[in-house]
TORKEMAR-760088 format. One record per residue: y, z, x of N, C-alpha, C in turn. Coordinates in steps of 0.2 Angstrom, whole numbers, m for minus. Atoms other than C-alpha are relative to their C-alpha. Example, Ala and Ser with C-alpha at 12.3 -4.5 7.8 and 13.67 -1.06 7.14 Angstrom:
@n_v: m6, n_w: 0, n_u: 4, ca_v: m22, ca_w: 39, ca_u: 62, c_v: 6, c_w: 0, c_u: 4
@n_v: m6, n_w: m1, n_u: m4, ca_v: m5, ca_w: 36, ca_u: 68, c_v: 5, c_w: 3, c_u: m4
This chain:
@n_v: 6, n_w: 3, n_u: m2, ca_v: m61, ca_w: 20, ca_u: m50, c_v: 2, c_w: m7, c_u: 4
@n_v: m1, n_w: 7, n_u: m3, ca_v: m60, ca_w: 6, ca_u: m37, c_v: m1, c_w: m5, c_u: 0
@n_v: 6, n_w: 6, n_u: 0, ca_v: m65, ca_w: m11, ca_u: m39, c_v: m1, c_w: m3, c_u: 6
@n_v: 2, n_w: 2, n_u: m6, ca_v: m75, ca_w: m19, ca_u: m26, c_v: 2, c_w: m8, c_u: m1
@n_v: m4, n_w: 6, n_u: 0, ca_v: m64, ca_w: m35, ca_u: m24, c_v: m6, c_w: m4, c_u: 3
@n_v: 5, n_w: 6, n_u: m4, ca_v: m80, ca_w: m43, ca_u: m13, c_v: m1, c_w: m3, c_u: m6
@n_v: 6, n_w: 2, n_u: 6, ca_v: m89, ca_w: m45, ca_u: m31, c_v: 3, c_w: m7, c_u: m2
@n_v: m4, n_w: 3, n_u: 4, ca_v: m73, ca_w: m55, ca_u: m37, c_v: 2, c_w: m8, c_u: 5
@n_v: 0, n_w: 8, n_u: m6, ca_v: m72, ca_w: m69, ca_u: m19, c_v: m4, c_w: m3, c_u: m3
@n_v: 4, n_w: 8, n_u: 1, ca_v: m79, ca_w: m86, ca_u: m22, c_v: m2, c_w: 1, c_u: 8
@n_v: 2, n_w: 1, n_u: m7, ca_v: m90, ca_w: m91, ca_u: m7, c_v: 6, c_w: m4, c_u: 6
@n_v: m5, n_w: 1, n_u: m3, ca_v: m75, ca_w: m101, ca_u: m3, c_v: 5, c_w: 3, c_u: 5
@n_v: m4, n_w: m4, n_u: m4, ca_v: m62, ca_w: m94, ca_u: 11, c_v: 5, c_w: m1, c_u: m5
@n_v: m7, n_w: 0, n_u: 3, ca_v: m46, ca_w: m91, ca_u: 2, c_v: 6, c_w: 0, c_u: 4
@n_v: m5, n_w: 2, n_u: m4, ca_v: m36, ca_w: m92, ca_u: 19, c_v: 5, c_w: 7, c_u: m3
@n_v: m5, n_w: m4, n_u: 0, ca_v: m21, ca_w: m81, ca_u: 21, c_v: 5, c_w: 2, c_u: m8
@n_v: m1, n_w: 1, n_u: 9, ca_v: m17, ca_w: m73, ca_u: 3, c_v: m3, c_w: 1, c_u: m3
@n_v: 5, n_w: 2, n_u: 5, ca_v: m32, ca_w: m69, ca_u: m6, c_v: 2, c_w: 2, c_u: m5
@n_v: m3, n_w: m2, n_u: 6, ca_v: m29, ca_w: m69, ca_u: m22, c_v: m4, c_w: 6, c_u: m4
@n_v: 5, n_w: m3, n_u: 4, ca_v: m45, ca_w: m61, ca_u: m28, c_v: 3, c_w: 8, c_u: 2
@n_v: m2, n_w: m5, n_u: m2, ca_v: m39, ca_w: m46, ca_u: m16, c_v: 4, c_w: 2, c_u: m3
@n_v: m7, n_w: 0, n_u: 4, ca_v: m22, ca_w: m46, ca_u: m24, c_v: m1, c_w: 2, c_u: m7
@n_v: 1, n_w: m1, n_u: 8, ca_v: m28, ca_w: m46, ca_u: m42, c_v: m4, c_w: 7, c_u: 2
@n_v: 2, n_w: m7, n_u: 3, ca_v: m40, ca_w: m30, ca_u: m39, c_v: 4, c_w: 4, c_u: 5
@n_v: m6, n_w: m6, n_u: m3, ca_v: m26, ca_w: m21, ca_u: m28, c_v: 4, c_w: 2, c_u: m3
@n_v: m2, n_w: 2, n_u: 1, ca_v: m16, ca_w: m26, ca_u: m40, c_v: m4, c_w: 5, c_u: m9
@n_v: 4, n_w: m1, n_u: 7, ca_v: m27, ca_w: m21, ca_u: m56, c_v: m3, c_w: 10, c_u: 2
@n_v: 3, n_w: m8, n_u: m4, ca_v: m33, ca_w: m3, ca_u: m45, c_v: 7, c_w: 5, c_u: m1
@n_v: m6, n_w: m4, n_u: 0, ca_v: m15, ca_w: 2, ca_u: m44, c_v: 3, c_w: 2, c_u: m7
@n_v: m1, n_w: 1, n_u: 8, ca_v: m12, ca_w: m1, ca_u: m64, c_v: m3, c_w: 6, c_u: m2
@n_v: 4, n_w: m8, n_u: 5, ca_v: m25, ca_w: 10, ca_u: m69, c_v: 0, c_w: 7, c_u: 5
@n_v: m3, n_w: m4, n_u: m1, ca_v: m19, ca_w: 23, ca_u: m57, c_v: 5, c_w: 2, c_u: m3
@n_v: m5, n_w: m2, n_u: 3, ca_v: m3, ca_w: 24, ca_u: m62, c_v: m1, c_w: 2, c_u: m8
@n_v: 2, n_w: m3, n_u: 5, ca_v: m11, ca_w: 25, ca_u: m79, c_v: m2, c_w: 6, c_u: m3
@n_v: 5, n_w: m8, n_u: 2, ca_v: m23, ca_w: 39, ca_u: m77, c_v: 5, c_w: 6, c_u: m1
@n_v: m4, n_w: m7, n_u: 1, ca_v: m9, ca_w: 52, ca_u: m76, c_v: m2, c_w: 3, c_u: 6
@n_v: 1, n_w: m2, n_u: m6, ca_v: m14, ca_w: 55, ca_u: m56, c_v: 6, c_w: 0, c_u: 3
@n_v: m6, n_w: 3, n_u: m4, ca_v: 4, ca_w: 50, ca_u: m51, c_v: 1, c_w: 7, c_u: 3
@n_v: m3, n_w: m6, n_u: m2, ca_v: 12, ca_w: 68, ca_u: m50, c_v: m4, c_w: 3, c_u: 5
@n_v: 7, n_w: m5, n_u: m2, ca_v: m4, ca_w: 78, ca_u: m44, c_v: 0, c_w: m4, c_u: 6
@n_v: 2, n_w: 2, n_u: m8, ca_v: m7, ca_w: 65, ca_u: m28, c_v: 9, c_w: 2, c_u: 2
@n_v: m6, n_w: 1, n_u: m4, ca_v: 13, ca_w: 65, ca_u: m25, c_v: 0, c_w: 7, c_u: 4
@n_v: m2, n_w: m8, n_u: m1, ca_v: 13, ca_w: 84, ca_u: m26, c_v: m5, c_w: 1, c_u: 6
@n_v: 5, n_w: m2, n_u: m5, ca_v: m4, ca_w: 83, ca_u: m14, c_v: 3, c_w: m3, c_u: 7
@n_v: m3, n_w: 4, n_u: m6, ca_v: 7, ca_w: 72, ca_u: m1, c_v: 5, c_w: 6, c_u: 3
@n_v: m7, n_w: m5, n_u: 0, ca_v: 22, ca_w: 83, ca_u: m3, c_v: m1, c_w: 8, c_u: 6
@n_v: 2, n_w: m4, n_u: m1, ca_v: 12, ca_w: 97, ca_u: 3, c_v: m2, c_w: m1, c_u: 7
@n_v: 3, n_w: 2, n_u: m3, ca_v: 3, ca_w: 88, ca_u: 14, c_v: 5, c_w: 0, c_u: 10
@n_v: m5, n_w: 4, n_u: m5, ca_v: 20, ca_w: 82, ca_u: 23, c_v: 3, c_w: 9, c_u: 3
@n_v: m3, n_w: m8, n_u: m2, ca_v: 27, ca_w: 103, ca_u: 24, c_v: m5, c_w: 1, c_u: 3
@n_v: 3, n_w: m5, n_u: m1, ca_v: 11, ca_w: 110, ca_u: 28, c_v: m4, c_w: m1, c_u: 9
@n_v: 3, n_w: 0, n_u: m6, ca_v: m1, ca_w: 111, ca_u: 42, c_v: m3, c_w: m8, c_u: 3
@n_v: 3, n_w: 7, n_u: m5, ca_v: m5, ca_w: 91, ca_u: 44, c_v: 6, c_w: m3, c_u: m1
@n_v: m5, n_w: 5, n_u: m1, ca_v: 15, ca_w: 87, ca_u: 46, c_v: 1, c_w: m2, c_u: 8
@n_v: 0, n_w: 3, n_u: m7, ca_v: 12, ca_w: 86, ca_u: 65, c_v: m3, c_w: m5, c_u: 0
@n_v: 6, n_w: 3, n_u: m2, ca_v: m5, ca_w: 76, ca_u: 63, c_v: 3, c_w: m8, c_u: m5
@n_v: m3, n_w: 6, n_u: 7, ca_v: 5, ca_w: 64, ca_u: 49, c_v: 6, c_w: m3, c_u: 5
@n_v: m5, n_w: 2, n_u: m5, ca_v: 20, ca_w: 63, ca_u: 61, c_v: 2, c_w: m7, c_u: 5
@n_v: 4, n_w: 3, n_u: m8, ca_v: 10, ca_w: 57, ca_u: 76, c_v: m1, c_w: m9, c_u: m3
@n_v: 6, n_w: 3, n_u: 1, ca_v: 0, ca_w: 46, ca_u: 65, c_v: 7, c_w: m7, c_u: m3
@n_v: m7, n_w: 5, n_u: 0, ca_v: 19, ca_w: 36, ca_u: 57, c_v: 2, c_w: m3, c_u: 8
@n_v: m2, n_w: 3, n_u: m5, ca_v: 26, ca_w: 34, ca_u: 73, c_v: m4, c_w: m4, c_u: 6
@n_v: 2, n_w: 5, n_u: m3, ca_v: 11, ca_w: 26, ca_u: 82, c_v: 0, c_w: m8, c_u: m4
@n_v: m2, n_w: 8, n_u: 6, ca_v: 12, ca_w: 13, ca_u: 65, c_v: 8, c_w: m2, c_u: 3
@n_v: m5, n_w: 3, n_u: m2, ca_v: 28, ca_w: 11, ca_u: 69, c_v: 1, c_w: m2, c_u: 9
@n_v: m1, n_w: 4, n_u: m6, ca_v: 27, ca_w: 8, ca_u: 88, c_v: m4, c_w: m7, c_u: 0
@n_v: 3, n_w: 7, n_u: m1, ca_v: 16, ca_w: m9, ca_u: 83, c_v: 4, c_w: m4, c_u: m3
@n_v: m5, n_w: 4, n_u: 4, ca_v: 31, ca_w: m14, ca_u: 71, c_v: 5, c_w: m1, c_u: 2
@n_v: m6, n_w: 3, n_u: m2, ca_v: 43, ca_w: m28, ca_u: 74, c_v: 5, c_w: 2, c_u: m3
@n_v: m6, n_w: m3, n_u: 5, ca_v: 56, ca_w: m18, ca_u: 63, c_v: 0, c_w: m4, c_u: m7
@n_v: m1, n_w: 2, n_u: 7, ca_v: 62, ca_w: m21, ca_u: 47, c_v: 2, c_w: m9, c_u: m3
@n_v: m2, n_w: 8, n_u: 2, ca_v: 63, ca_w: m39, ca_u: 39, c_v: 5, c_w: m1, c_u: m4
@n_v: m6, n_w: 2, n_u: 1, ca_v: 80, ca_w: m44, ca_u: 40, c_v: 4, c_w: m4, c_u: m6
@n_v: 3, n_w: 4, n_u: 9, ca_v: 77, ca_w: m55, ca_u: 22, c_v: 1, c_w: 8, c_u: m3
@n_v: 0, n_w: m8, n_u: 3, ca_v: 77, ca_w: m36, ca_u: 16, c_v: 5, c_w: 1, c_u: m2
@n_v: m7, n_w: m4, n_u: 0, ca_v: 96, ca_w: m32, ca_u: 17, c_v: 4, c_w: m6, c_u: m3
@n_v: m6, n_w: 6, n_u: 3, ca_v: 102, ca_w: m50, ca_u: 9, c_v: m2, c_w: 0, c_u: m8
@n_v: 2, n_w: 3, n_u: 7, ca_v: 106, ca_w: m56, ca_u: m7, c_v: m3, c_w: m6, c_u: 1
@n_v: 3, n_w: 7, n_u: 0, ca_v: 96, ca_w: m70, ca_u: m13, c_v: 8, c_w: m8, c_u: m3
@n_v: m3, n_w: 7, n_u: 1, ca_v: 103, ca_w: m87, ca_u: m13, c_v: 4, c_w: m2, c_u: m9
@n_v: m1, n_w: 3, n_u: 6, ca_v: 114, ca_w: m93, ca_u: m28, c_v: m2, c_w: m6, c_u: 0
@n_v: 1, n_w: 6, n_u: m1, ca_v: 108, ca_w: m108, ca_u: m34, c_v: 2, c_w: m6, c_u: m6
């Protein structure tokens, strides 16, 4: 079940970040992984990716990836000793 994150905003802007969002994307994910859904959707993709919408899924990555500045270079280092 999804939580409706609007319920969880304050009137205030939260600016870039929201936390409230963050906390129920964050708390929606928990209890999926909980449910025992994990296998069942993965297997529903899995199918999804072989079957009849691996054209329309295909299409639908590579215009995502035509808007993307590539990979974030931060990505491939180690973090700083300090």
């Amino acid at each position: 079940m999804a939580t409706d994150f609007r319920k969880e905003i304050s009137s205030k802007n939260e600016g870039e970040g929201s936390k409230s969002a963050a906390k129920a994307y964050n708390k929606d994910q928990q209890a999926f992984v909980t449910s025992g859904k994990v296998d069942a959707a993965a297997e529903k993709a899995r199918k999804a990716i072989d079957g009849d919408e691996k054209d329309e899924l295909k299409a639908a990555e590579a215009k995502g990836r035509a808007h993307s500045h590539g990979e974030d270079p931060a990505l491939g280092k180690k973090p700083a000793k300090h």
